[in-house]
N, C-alpha and C positions, 0 to 999 in steps of 0.2 A: 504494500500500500504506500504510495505514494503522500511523505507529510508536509504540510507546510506548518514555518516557525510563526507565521502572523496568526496576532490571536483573532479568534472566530468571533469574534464580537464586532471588531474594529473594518474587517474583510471589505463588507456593504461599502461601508463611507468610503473605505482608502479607495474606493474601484468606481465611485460617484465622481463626476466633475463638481467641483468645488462651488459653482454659483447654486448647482440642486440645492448639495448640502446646505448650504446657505442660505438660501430660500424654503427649505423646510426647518431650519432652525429660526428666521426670520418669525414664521406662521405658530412656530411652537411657543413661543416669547409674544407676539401678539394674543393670542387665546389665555397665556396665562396671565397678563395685563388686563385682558380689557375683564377678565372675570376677581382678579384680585380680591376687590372689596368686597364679593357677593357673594356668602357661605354659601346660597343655596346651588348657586351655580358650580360653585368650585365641587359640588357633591354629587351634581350631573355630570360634570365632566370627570370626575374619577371612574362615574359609571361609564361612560362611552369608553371611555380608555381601558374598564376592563373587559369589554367587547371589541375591540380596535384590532382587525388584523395584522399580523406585522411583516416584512416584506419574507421572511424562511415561509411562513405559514400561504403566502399570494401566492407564492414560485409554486409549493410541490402543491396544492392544489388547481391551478393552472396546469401542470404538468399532467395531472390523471383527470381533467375533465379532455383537455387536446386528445391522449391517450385512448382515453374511451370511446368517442366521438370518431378518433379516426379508425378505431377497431373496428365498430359498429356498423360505421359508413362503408370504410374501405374494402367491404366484400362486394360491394359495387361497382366503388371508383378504385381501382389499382396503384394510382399513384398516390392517394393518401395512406396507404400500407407504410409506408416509408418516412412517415412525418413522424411517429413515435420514436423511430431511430434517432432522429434530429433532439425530440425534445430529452430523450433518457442522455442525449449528450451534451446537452446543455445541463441538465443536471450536474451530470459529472465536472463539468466544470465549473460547476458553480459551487461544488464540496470542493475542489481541489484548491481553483482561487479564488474564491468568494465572488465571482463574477459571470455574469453570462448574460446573451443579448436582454431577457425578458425582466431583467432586473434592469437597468436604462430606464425601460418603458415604465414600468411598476412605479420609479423612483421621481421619473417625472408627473407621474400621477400623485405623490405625497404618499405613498406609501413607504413608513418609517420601520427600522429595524428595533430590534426589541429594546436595546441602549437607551435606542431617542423616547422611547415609550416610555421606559420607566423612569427617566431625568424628568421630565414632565409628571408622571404621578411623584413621583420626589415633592419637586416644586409644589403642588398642589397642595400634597401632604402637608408641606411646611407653612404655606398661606393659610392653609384652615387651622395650623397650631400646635399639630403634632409632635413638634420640636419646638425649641428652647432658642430656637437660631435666627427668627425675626422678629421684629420690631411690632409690636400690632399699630401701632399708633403712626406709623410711619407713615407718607402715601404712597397709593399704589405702585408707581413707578417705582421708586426703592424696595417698597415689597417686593414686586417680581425677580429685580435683581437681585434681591440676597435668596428668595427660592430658589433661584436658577442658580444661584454661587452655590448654594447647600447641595444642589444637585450635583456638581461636578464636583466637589467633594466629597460625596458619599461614594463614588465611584472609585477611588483611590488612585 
């Protein structure tokens, strides 16, 4: 088996162009802002987030509905036989180096890796109080940022 030393967390991003990433950290920091001061929302958005798919989970179910669909079909059409080949090797590429075409597309869609998922329940966590690490009295704006600093802190 072929190892790679990059840790498996990090894979997704380092293999993103830098403006995605940037623009889904952008939109991650906007949501946690514009809901800061509003407990009841900061308790909806923990719920969305813990329904929120994250991009491992897009790929391999993308990968076995293609798979099915071209099995299913392909006793028809002959040259859809051969698309499951395509995707079980986009797979493999994507355990090898964290990358493969249908994560681009996923990524430009804002679909986030599990990292970015849980810096954001972090944050959330810390704006409603769960920790010791913000200011209640602060405004919003500094609230977010020290959420999002607690976040990247817990991370080590």
């Amino acid at each position: 088996m072929i190892a790679s030393r990059e840790p498996t967390a990090d894979r997704v991003m380092d293999h993103t162009p830098a403006e995605i990433n940037d623009t889904i950290e952008l939109l991650t920091r906007a949501r946690i802002a514009d809901i800061a001061d509003r407990m009841d929302a900061i308790e909806q958005r923990l719920h969305r987030i813990d329904h929120e798919w994250d991009i491992e989970r897009a790929l391999e179910s993308n990968a076995a509905i293609i798979t099915l669909l071209c099995l299913t079909v392909g006793r028809r059409r002959r040259l859809l036989r051969y698309l499951p080949i395509a995707v079980a090797g986009f797979l493999l590429q994507h355990a090898v180096q964290g990358w493969c075409p249908p994560v681009s597309v996923f990524r430009r869609l804002g679909v986030r890796t599990m990292r970015e998922i849980d810096r954001e329940r972090y944050a959330l966590k810390a704006l409603r109080g769960d920790f010791d690490d913000i200011d209640k009295d602060a405004d919003p704006c500094t609230r977010t940022n020290a959420a999002v600093n607690a976040a990247d802190c817990s991370r080590g």
